[in-house]
N, C-alpha and C positions, 0 to 999 in steps of 0.2 A: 740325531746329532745335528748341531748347527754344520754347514758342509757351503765351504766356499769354492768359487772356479771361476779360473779364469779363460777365456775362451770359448766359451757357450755356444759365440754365435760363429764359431767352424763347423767344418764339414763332421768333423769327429765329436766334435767337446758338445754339440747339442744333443746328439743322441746319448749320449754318458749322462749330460745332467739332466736330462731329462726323466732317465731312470730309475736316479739317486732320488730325484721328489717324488716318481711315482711308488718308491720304498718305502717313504713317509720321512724322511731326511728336510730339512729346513734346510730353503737354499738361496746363498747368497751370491748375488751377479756383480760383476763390473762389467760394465754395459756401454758399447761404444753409441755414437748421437743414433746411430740407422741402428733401431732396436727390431728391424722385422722379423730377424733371425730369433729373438729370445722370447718376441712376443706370445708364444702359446706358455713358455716358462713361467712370463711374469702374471698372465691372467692367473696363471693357476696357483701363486703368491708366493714367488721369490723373490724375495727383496734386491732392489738396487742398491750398488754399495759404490762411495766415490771414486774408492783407490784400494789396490792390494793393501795398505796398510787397513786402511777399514775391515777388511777381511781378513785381516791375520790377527786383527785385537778382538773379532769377538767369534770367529768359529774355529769348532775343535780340530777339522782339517780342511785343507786347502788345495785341492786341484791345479795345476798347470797344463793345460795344452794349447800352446801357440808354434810356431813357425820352426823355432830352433833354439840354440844357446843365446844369441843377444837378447830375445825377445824373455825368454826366462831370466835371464841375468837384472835386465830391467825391471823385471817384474818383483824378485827378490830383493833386490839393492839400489834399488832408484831411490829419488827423496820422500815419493810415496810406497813404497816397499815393501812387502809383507815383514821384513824385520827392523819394520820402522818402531813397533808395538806390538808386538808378540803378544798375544795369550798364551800362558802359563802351558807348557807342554801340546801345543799346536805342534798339526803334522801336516809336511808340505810335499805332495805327491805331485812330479813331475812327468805328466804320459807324454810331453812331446818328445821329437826324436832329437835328443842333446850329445854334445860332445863329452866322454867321458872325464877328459881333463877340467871343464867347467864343471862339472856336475859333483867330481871332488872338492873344490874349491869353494862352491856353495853349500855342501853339506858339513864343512867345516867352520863357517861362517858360520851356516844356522846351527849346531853344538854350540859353538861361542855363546848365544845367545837362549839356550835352552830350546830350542826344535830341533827338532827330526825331520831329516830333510832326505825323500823317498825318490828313485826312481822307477819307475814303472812305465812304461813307453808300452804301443799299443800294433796288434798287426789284426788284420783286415781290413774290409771301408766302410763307408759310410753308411753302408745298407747294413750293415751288423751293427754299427754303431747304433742306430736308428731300432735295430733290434733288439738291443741291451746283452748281442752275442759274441762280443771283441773277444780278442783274445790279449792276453795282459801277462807281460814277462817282468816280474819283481826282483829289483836289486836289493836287498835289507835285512837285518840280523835279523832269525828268526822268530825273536819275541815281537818283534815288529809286525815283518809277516804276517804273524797269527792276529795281531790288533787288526789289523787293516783288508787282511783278507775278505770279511763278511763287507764291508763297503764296496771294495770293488766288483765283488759279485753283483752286485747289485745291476751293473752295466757290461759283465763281462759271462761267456760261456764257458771258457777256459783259461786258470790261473798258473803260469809256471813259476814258481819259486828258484829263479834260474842262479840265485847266488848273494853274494855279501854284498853288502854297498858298492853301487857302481856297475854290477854285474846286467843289469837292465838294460841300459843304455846299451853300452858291449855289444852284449848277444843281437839287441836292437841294430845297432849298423852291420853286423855280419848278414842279418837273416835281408837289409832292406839290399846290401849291394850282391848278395845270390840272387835278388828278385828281378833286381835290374841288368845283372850279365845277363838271365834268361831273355829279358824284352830287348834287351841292344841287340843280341847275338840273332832274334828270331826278326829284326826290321833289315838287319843286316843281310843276314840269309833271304828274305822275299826280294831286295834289291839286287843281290847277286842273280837269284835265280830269273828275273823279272829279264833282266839283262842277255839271262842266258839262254832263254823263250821257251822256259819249260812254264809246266801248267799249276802256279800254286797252291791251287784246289788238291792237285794229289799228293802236294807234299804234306799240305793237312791233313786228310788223307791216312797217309803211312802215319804221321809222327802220333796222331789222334789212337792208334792202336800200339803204340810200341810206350817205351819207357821212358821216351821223354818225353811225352805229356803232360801237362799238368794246366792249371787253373790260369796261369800265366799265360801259357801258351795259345790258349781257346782265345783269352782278351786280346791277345795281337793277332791274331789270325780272325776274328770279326772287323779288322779294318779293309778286309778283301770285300769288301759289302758296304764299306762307308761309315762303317761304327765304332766311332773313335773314344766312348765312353765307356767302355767294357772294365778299365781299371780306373776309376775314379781317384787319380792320385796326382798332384800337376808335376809336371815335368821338371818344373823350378824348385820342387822340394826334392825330388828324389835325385836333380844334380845337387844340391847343397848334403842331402844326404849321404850319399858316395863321395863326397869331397870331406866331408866329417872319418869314413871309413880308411878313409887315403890318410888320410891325420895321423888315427889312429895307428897302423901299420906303421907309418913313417918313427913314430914315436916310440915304437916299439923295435926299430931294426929290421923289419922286415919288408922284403922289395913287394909291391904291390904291383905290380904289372897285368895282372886284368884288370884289376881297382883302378888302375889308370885310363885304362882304356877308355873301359865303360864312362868313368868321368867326362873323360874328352868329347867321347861320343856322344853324352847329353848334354856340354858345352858346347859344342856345335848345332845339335839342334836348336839349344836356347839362343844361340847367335842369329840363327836362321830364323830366329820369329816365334818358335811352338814353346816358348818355356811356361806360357799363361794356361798352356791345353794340357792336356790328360797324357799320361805318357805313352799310348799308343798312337799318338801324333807323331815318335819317331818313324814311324811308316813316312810321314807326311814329307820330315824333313830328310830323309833317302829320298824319296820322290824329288824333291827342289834340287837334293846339292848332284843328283846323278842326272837329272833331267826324262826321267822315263815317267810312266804311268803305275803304278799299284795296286791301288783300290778301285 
């Protein structure tokens, strides 16, 4: 299939197209000036393309992963737009983490217009990416589904069929702000305890054998050694993301109050400086806004 994307040269979207071509998929780029990110894409001959619309007139599907809903909305409905010129039954799959009120509103656009407009948002990082092992949650009627499923394979190890349009996204902010009360709640705890002059090595320790353990936990607990890359995710997405999940709630009636927190709590970090670093930089910013030592 001809198979367009945009975002290639992210932390995520390179390793996804990269697997689409290594599947034998014709792949087409929009390619910012600093091509060093796409560079091993384009030797291997993916074509540069000038603008979403160029991508939407002449391949079968179209990739999205950027930043968030402006950066899709742009990409969708700008003057160069992938529905500037549509190909005849073009499918538009959105992996970045969007808001589910936008993501209705563009797939009722693209209906207007004859495309199928997909959400599928994406959980792991960049090391899975790079491995063609993401894991990939689909919002989309099931005859859909079934169309699209064997392409995303192509980049992914695990597909969940999580629901009807829209359902993507959803399940997406639910599963990013559980990820993130885990890392607030565990920068918060090493600052209490830090304070309290107990030994944070044993609280890793206990928690490393009991039930709340998990994959989350291991990445904020290597910042006690200086290792603030354990969760390759920046801190400035995953407050925009918990601010999308707070949306959500809000929209729906229901009081968010850890949603809140958590929000604040990585507004304040990014206030403090760390929203460009990895989000086990909230150790960083406990450490500045209490004044003690951590790591």
């Amino acid at each position: 299939m001809d198979i367009g994307f945009i975002g290639a040269s992210g932390l995520m979207g390179h390793g996804m197209a990269k697997h689409l071509q290594a599947k034998g998929h014709r792949l087409h780029l929009t390619v910012h000036r600093n091509t060093e990110r796409v560079a091993d894409l384009l030797a291997a001959g993916a074509q540069k393309a000038d603008s979403p619309a160029a991508l939407g007139s002449q391949c079968d599907v179209v990739f999205i992963c950027v930043t968030g809903s402006p950066q899709v909305e742009q990409a969708v409905l700008g003057p160069q737009g992938l529905l500037s010129k549509p190909k005849k039954d073009l499918i538009i799959i959105d992996s970045s983490t969007s808001e589910p009120l936008s993501t209705a509103s563009l797939r009722e656009q693209a209906a207007a217009a004859g495309v199928t407009f997909v959400d599928a948002p994406l959980s792991r990082t960049p090391v899975e990416a790079e491995a063609g092992k993401l894991n990939v949650m689909v919002g989309a009627e099931p005859s859909v589904f079934e169309c699209i499923k064997p392409v995303i394979a192509c980049f992914a190890e695990n597909i969940f069929h999580v629901g009807g349009p829209g359902a993507g996204h959803t399940i997406k902010l639910l599963n990013n702000f559980i990820a993130q009360a885990i890392c607030n709640a565990t920068a918060e705890a090493f600052a209490v305890g830090t304070k309290a002059g107990v030994d944070l090595r044993q609280l890793v320790s206990l928690v490393s054998a009991g039930p709340v353990n998990c994959g989350l936990f291991q990445a904020m607990a290597k910042t006690l050694d200086g290792q603030f890359d354990g969760l390759k995710f920046e801190l400035d997405n995953a407050r925009k993301d918990v601010r999308y999940y707070t949306h959500l709630g809000e929209g729906l009636g229901i009081p968010t109050v850890v949603g809140e927190g958590v929000h604040q709590s990585l507004a304040l970090a990014s206030a403090l400086g760390y929203g460009k670093g990895f989000v086990p930089a909230l150790v960083q910013a406990q450490e500045k806004l209490n004044q003690i030592k951590i790591t």
